[in-house]
C-alpha positions in Angstrom: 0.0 0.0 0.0 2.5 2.5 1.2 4.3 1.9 -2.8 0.9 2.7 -4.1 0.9 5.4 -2.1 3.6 7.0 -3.7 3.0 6.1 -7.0 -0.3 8.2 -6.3 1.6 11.0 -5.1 3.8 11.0 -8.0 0.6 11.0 -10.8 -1.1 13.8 -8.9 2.3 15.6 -8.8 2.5 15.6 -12.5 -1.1 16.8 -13.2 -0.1 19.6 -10.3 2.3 20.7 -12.7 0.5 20.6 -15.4 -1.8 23.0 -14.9 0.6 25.4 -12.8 2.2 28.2 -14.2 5.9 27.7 -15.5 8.4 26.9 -12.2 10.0 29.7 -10.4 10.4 32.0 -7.5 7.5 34.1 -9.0 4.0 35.2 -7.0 2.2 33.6 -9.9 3.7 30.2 -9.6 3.3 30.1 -5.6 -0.3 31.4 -6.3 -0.9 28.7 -8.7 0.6 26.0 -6.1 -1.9 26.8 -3.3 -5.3 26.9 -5.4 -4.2 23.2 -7.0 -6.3 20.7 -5.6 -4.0 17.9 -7.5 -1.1 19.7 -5.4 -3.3 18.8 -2.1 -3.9 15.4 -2.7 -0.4 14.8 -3.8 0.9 15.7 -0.3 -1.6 14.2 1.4 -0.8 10.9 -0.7 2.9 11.2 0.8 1.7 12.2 3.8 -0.5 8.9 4.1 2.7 6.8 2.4 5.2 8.6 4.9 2.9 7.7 8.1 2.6 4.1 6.7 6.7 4.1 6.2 7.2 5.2 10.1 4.6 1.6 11.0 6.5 -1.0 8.0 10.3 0.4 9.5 9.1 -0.2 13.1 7.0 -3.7 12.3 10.0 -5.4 9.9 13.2 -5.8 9.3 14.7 -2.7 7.4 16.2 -5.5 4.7 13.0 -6.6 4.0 10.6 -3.1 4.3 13.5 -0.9 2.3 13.8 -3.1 -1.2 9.8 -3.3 -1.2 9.5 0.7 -1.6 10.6 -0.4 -5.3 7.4 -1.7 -6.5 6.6 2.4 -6.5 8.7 2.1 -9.5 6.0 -0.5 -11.2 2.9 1.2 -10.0 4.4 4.0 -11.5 4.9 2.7 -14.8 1.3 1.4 -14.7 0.2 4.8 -13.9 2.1 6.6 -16.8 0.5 4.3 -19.1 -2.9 4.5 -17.5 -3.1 8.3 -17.3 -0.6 9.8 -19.6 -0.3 7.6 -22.4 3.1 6.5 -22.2 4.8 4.1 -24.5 6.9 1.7 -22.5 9.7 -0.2 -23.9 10.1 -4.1 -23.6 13.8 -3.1 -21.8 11.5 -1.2 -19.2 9.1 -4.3 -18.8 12.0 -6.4 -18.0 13.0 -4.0 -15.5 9.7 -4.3 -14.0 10.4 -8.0 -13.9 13.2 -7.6 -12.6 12.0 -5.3 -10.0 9.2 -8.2 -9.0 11.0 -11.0 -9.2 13.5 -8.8 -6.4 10.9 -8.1 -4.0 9.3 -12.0 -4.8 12.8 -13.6 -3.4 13.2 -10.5 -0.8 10.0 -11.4 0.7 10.6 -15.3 1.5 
């Protein structure tokens, strides 16, 4: 959960940005930040995945709870294809085999 968590954070981060003004140190950006409801639920997202963190690093073993934040990565891929279209690459599939197949042997 706390990897989907951040995955979430991630996707609501990008449509935050989206629909902000361009970065910078300007009044228009900052203004732009605090009316951007995507911005909110971003933070709360890592807010939620942050508290969630704190319980997993006092319930297991940091080997275990640390290698298991990389399924973030996959949800994240998932999400780029789900929401913004994103052609992924057979090398990046593998990856996410990889990635899997990690947290799979990790996890016995």
């Amino acid at each position: 959960m706390q990897s989907i968590l951040l995955a979430a954070g991630q996707v609501f981060l990008k449509f935050a940005m989206a629909r902000m003004s361009p970065f910078g140190w300007t009044k228009e950006f900052w203004c732009s930040l605090l009316v951007n409801w995507q911005f909110a639920a971003c933070g709360i997202c890592f807010a939620a995945a942050t508290a969630l963190w704190m319980w997993m690093v006092k319930t297991f073993p940091l080997s275990v709870a640390y290698p298991m934040i990389s399924l973030s990565y996959v949800f994240g891929m998932i999400a780029a294809i789900i929401f913004f279209h994103e052609e992924v690459s057979i090398a990046k599939w593998i990856g996410v085999a990889l990635i899997m197949a990690g947290c799979i042997l990790i996890a016995k």
